[in-house]
MOPAC internal coordinates of N, CA, C and O (Angstrom, degrees):
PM7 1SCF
backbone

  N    0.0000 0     0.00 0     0.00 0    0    0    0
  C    1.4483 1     0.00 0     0.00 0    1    0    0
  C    1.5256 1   109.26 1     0.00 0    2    1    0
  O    1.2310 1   124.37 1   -51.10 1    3    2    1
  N    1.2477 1   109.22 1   128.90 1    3    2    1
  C    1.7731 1   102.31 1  -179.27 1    5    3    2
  C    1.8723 1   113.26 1   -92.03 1    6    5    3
  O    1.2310 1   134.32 1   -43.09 1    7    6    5
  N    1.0911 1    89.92 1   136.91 1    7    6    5
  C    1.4115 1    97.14 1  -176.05 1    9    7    6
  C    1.8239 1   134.38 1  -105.01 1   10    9    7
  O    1.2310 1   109.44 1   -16.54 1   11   10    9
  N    1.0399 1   137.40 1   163.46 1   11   10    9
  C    1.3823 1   129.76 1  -150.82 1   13   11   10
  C    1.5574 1    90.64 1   -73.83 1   14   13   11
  O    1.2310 1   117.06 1   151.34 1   15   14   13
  N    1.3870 1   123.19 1   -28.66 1   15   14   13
  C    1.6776 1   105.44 1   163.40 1   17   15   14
  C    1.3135 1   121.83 1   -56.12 1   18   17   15
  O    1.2310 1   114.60 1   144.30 1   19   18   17
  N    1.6528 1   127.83 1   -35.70 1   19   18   17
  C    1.3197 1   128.00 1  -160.86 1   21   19   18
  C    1.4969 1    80.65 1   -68.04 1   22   21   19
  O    1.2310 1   119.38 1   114.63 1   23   22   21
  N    1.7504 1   118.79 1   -65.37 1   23   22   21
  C    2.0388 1   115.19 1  -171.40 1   25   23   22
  C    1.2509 1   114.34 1    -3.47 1   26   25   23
  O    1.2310 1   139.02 1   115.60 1   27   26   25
  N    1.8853 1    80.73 1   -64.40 1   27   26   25
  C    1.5582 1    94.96 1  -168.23 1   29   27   26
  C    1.6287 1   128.32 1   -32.42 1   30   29   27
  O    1.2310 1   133.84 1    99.19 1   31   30   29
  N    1.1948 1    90.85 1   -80.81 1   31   30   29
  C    1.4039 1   128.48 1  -176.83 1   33   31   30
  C    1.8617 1   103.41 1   -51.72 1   34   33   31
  O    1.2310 1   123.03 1   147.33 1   35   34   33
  N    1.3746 1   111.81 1   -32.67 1   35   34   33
  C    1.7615 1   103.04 1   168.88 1   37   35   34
  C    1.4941 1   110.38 1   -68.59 1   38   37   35
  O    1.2310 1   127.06 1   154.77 1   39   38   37
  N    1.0285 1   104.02 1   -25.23 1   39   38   37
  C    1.8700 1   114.12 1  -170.62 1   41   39   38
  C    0.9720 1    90.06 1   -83.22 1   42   41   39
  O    1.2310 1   110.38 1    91.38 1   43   42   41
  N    1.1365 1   135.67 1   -88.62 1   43   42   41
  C    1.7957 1   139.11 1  -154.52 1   45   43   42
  C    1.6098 1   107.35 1  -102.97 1   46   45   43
  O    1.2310 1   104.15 1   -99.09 1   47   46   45
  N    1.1109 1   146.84 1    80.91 1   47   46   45
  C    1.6185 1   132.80 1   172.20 1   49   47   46
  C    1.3761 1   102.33 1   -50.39 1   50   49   47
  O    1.2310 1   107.03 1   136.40 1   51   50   49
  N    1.0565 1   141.75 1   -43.60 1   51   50   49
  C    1.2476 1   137.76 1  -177.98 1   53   51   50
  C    1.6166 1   128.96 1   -63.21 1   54   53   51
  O    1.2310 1   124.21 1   165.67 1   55   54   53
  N    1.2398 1   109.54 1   -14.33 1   55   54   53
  C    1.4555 1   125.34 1   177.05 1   57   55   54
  C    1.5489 1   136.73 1   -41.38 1   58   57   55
  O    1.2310 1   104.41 1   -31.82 1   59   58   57
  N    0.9712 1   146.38 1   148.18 1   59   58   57
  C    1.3359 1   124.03 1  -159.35 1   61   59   58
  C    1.7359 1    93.94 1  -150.87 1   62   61   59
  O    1.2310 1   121.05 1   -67.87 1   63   62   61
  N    1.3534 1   115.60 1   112.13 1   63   62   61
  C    1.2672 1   106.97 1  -162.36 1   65   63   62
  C    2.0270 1   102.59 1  -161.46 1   66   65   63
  O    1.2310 1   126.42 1   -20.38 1   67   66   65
  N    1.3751 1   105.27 1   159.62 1   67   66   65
  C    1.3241 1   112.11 1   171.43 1   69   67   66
  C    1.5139 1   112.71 1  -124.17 1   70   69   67
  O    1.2310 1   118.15 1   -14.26 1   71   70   69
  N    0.8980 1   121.13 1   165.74 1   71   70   69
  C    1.9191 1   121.65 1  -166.32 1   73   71   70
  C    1.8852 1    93.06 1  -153.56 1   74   73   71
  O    1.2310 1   125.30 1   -69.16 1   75   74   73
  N    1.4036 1   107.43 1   110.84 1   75   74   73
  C    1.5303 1   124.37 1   178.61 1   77   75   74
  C    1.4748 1   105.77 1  -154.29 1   78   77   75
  O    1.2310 1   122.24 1   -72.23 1   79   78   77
  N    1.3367 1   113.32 1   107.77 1   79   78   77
  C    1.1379 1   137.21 1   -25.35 1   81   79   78
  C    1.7872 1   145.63 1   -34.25 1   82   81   79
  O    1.2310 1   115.15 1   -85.93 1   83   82   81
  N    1.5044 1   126.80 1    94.07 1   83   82   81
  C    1.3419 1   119.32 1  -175.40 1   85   83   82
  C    1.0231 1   126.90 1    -1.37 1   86   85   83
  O    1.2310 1   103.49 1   -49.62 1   87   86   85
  N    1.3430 1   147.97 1   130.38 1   87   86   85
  C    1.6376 1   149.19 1  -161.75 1   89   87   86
  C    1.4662 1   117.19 1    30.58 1   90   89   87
  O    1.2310 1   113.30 1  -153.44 1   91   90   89
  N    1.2656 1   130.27 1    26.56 1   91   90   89
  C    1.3615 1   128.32 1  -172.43 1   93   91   90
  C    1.6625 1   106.57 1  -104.12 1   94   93   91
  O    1.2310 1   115.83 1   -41.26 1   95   94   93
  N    1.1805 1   125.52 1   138.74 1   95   94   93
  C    1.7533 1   118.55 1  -177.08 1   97   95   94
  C    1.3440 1    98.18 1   -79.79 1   98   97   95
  O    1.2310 1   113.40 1   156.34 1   99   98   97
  N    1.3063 1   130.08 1   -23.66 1   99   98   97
  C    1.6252 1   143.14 1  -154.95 1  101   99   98
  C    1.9033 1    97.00 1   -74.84 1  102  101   99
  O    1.2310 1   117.66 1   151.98 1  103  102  101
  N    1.0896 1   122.07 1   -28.02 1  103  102  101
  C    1.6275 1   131.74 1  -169.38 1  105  103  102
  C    1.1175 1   112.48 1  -130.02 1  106  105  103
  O    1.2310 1   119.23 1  -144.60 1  107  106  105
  N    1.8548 1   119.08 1    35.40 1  107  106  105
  C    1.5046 1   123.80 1   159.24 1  109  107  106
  C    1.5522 1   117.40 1   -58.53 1  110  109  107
  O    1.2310 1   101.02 1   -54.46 1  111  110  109
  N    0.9076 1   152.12 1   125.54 1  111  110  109
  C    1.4289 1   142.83 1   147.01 1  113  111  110
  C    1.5390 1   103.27 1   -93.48 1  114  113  111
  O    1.2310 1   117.54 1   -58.21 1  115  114  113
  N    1.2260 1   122.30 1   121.79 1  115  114  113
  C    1.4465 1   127.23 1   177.45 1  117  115  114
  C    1.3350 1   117.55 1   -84.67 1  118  117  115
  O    1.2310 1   107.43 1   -63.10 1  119  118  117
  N    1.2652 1   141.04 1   116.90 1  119  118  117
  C    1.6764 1   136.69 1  -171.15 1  121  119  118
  C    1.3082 1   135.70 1  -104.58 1  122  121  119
  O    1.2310 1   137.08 1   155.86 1  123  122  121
  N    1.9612 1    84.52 1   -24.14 1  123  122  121
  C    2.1421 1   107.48 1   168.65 1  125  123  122
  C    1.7401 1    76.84 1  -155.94 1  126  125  123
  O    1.2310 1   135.07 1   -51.28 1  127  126  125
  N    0.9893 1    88.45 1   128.72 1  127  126  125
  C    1.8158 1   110.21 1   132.42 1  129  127  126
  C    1.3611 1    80.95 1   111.15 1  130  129  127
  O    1.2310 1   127.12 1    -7.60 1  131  130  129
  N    1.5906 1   103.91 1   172.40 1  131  130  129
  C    1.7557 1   120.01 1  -170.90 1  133  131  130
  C    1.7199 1    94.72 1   -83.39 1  134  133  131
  O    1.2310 1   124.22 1   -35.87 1  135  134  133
  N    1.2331 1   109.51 1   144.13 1  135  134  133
  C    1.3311 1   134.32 1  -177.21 1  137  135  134
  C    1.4622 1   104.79 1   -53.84 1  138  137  135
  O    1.2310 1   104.43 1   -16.16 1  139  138  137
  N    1.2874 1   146.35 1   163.84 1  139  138  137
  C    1.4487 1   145.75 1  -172.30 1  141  139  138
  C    1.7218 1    95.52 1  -147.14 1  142  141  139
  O    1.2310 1   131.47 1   -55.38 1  143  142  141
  N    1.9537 1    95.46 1   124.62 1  143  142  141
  C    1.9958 1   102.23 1  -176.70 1  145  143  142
  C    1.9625 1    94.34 1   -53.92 1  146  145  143
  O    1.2310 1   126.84 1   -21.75 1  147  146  145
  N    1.5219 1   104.46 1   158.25 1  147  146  145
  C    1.0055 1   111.27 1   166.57 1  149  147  146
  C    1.8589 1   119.05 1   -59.04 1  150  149  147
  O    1.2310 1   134.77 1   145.71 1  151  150  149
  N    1.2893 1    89.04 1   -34.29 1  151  150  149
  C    1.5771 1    90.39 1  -176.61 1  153  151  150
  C    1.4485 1   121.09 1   -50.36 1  154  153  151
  O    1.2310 1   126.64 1   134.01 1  155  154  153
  N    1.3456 1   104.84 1   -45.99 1  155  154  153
  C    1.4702 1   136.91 1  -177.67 1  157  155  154
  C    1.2812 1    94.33 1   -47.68 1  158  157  155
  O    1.2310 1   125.25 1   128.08 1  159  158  157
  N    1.6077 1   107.52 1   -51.92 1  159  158  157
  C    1.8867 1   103.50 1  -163.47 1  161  159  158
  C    1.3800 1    99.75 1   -80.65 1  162  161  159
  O    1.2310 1   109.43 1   132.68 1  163  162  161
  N    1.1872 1   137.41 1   -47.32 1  163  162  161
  C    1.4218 1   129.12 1  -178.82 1  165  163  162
  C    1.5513 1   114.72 1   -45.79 1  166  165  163
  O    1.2310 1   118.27 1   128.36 1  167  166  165
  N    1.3671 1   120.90 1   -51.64 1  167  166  165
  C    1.0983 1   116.10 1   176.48 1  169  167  166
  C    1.6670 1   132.18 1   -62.96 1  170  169  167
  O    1.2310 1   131.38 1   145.90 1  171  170  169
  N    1.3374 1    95.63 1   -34.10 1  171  170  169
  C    1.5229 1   102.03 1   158.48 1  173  171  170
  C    1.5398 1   121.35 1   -80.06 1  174  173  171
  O    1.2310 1   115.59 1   171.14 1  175  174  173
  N    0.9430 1   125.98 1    -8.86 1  175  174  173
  C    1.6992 1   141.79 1   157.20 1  177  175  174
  C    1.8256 1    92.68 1   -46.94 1  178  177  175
  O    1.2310 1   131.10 1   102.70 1  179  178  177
  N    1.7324 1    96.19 1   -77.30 1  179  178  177
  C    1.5809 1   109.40 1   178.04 1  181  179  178
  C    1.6361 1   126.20 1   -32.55 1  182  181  179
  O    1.2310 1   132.39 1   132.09 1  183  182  181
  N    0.7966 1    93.68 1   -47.91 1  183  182  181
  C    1.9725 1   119.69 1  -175.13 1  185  183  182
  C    1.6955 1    97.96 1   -76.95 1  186  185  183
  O    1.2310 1   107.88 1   118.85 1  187  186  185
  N    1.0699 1   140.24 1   -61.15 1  187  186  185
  C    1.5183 1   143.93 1  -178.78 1  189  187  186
  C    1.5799 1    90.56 1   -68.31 1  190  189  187
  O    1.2310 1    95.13 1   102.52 1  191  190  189
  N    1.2709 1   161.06 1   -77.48 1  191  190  189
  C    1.2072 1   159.95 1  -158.17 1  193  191  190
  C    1.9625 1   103.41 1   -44.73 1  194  193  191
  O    1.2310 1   129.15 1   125.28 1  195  194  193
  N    1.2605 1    99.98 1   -54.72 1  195  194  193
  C    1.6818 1   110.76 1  -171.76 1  197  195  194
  C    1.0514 1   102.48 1   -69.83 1  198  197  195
  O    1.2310 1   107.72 1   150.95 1  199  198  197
  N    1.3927 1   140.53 1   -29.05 1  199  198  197
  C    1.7803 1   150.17 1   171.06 1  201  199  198
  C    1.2702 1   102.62 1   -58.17 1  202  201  199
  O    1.2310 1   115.97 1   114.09 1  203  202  201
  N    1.2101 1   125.26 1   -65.91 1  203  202  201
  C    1.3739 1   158.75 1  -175.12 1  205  203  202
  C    1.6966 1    90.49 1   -57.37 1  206  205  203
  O    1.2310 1   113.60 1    96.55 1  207  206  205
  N    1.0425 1   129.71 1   -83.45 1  207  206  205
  C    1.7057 1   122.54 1  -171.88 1  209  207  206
  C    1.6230 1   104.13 1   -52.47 1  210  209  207
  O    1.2310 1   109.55 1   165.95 1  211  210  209
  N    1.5211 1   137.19 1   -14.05 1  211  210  209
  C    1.6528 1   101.50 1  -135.63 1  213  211  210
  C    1.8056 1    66.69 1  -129.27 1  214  213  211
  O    1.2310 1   114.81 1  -149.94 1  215  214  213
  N    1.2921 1   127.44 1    30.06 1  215  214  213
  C    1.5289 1   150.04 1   129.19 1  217  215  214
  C    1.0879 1   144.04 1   -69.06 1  218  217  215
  O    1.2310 1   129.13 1   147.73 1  219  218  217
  N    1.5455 1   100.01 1   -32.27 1  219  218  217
  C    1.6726 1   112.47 1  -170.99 1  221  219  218
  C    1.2550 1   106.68 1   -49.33 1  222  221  219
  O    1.2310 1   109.76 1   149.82 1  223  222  221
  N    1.7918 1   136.81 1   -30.18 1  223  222  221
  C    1.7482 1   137.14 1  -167.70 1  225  223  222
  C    1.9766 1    89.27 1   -61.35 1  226  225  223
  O    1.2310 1   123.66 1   125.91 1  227  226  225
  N    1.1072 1   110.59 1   -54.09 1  227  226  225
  C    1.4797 1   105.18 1   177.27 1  229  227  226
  C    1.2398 1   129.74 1   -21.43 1  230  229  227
  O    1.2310 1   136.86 1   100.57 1  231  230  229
  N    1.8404 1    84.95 1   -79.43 1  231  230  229
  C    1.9608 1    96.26 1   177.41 1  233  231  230
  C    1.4727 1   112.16 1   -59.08 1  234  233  231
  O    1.2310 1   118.67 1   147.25 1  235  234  233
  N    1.5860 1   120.15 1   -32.75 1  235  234  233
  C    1.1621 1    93.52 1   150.41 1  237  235  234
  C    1.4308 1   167.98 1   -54.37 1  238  237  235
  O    1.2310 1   134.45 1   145.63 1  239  238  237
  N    1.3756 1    89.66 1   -34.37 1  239  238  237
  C    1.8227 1   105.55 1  -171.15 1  241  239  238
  C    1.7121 1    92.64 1   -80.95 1  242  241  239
  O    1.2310 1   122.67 1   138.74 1  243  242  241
  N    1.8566 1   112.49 1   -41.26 1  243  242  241
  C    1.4748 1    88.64 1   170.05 1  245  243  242
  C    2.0428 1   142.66 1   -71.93 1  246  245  243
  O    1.2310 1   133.58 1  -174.09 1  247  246  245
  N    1.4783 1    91.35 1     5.91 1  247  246  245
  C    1.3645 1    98.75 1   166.45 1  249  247  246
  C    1.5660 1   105.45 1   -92.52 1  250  249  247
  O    1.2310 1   110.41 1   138.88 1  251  250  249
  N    0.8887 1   135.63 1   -41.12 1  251  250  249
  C    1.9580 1   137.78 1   175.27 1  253  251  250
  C    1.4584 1   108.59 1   -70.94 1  254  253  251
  O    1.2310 1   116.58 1   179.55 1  255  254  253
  N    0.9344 1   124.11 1    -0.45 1  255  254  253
  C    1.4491 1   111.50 1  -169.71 1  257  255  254
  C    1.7294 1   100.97 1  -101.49 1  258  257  255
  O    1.2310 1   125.78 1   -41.63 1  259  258  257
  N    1.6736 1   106.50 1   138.37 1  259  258  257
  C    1.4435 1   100.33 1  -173.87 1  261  259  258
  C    1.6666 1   118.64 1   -66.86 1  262  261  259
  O    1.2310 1   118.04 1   -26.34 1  263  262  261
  N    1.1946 1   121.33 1   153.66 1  263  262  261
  C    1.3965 1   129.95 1   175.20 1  265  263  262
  C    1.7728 1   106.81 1   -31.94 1  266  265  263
  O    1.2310 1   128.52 1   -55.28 1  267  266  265
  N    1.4263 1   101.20 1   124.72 1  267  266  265
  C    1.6572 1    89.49 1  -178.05 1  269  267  266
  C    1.9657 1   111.92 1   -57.89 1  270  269  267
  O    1.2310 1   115.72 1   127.26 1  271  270  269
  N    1.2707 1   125.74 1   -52.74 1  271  270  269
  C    1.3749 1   111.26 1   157.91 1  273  271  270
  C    1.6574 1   125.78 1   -23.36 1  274  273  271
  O    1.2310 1   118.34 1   136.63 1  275  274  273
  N    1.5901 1   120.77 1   -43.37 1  275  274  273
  C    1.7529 1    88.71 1   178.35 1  277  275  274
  C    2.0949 1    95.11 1   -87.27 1  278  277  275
  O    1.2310 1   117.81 1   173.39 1  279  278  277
  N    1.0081 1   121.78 1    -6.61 1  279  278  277
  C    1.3527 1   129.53 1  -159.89 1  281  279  278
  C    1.8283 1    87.52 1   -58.08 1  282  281  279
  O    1.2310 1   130.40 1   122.09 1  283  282  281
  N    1.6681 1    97.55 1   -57.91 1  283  282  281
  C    1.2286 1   112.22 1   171.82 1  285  283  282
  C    1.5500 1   124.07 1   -36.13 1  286  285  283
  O    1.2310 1   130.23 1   110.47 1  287  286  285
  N    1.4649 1    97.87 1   -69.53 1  287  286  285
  C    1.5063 1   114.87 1   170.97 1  289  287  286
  C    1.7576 1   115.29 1   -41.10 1  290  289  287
  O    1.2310 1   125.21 1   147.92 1  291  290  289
  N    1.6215 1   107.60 1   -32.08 1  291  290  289
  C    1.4609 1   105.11 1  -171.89 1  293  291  290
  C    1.7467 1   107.47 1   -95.52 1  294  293  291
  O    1.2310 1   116.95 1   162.90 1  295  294  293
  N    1.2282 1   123.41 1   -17.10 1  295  294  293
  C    1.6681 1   120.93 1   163.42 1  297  295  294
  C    1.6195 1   110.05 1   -66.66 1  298  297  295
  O    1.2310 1   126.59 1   134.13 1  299  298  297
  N    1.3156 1   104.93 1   -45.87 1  299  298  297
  C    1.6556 1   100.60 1   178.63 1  301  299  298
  C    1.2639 1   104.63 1   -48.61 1  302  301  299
  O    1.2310 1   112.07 1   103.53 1  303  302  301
  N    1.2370 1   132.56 1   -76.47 1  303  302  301
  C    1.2617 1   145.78 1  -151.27 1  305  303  302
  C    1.2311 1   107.62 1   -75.92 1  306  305  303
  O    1.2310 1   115.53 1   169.61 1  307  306  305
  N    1.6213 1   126.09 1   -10.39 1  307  306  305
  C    1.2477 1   134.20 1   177.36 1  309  307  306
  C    1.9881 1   102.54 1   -66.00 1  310  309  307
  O    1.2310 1   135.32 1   123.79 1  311  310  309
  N    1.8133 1    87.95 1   -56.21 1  311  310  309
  C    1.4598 1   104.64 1  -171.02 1  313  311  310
  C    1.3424 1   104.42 1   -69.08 1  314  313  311
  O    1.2310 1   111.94 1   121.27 1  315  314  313
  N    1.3188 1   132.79 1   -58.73 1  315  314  313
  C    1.2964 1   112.92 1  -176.17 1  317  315  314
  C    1.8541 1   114.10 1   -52.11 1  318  317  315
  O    1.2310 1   125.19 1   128.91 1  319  318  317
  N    1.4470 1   107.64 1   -51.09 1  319  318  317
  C    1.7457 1    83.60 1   179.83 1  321  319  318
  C    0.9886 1   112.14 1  -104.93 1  322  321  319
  O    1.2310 1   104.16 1  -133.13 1  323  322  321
  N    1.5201 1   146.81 1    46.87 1  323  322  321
  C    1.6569 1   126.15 1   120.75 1  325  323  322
  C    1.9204 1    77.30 1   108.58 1  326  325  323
  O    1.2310 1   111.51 1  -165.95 1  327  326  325
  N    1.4219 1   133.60 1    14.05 1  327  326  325
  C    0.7784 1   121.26 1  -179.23 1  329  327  326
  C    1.7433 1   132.88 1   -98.61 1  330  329  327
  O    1.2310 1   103.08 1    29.27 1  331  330  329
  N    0.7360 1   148.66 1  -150.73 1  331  330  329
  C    1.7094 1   152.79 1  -146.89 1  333  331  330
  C    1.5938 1   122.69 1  -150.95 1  334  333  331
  O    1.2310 1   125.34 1   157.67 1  335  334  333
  N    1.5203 1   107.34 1   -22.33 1  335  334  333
  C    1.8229 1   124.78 1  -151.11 1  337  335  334
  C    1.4555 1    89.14 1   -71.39 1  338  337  335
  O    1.2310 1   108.21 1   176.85 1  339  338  337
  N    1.1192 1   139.63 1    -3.15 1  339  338  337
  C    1.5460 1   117.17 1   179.58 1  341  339  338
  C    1.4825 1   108.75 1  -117.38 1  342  341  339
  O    1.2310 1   111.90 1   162.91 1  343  342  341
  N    0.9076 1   132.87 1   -17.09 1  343  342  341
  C    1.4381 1   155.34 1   149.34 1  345  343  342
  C    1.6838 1   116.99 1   -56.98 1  346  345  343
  O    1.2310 1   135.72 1   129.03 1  347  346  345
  N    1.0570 1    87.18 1   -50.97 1  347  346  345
  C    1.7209 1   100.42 1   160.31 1  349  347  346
  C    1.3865 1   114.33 1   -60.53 1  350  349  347
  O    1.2310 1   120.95 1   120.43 1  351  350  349
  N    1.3552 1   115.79 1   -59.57 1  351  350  349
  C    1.3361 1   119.88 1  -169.13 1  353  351  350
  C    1.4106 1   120.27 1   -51.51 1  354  353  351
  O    1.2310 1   131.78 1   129.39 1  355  354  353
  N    1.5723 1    94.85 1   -50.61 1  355  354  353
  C    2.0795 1    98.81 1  -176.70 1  357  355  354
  C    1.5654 1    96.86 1   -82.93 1  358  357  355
  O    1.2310 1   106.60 1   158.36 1  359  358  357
  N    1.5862 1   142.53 1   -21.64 1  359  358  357
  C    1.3156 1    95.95 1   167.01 1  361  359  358
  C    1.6286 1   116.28 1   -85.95 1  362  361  359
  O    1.2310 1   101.03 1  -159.11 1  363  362  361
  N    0.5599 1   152.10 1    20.89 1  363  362  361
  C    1.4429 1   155.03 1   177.01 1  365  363  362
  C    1.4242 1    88.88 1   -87.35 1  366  365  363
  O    1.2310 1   113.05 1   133.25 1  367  366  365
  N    1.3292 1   130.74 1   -46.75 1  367  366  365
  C    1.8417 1   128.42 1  -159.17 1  369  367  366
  C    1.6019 1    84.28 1   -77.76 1  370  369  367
  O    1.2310 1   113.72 1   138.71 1  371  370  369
  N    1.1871 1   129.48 1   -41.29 1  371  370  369
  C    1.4066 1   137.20 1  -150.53 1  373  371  370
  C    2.1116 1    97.43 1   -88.01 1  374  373  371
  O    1.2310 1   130.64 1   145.26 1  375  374  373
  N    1.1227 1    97.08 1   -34.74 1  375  374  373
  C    1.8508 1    99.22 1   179.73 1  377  375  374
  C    1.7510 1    96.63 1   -61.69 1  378  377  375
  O    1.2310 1   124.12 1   117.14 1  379  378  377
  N    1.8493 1   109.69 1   -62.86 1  379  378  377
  C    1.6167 1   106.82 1  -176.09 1  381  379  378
  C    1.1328 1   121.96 1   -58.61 1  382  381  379
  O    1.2310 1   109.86 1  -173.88 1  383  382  381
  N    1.1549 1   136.64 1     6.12 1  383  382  381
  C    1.5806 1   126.51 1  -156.29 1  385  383  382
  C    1.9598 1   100.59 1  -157.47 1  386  385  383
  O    1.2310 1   127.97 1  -157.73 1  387  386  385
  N    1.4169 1   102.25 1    22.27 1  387  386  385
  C    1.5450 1   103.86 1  -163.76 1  389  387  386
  C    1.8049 1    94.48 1   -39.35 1  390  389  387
  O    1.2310 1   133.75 1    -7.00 1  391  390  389
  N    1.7005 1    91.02 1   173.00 1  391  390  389
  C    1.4982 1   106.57 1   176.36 1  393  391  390
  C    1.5145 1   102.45 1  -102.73 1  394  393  391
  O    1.2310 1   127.44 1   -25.28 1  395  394  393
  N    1.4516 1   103.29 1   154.72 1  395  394  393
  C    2.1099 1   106.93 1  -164.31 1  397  395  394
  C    1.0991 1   120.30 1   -76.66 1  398  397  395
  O    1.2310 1   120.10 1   180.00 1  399  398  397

């Protein structure tokens, strides 16, 4: 979940700031850099969240995808016998987890 620190920090990396209440714009204390309207941060909250979701096929396909070692193991053995199994393998990860 991205939080009014992540906003922050896309807007200004340089920023120097405390947030009390946790993720709330209402309990910024600013410490370096010019203060940012809440609006500003909510909406970039919005914008980093939708980046962040319209990714998820990623984190997926990189949890299904076999260990690059047998990945390895399956091109060798692909090339020596005239075979398919690693080619096979990532689209099958790539069919469950298509991109949107």
């Amino acid at each position: 979940m991205i939080t009014i620190e992540d906003a922050i920090k896309a807007i200004n990396p340089e920023a120097e700031f405390s947030c009390n209440p946790a993720d709330s714009t209402t309990g910024i204390t600013w410490l370096v850099g010019s203060p940012i309207a809440a609006e500003t941060l909510e909406a970039k909250k919005v914008e980093l969240q939708a980046a962040y979701d319209a990714k998820q096929y990623q984190r997926d396909r990189k949890k299904a995808y076999p260990d690059i070692g047998d990945q390895l193991d399956m091109q060798y053995h692909d090339k020596k016998d005239g075979t398919t199994t690693w080619e096979d393998a990532v689209q099958a990860v790539k069919d469950a987890h298509p991109k949107p």
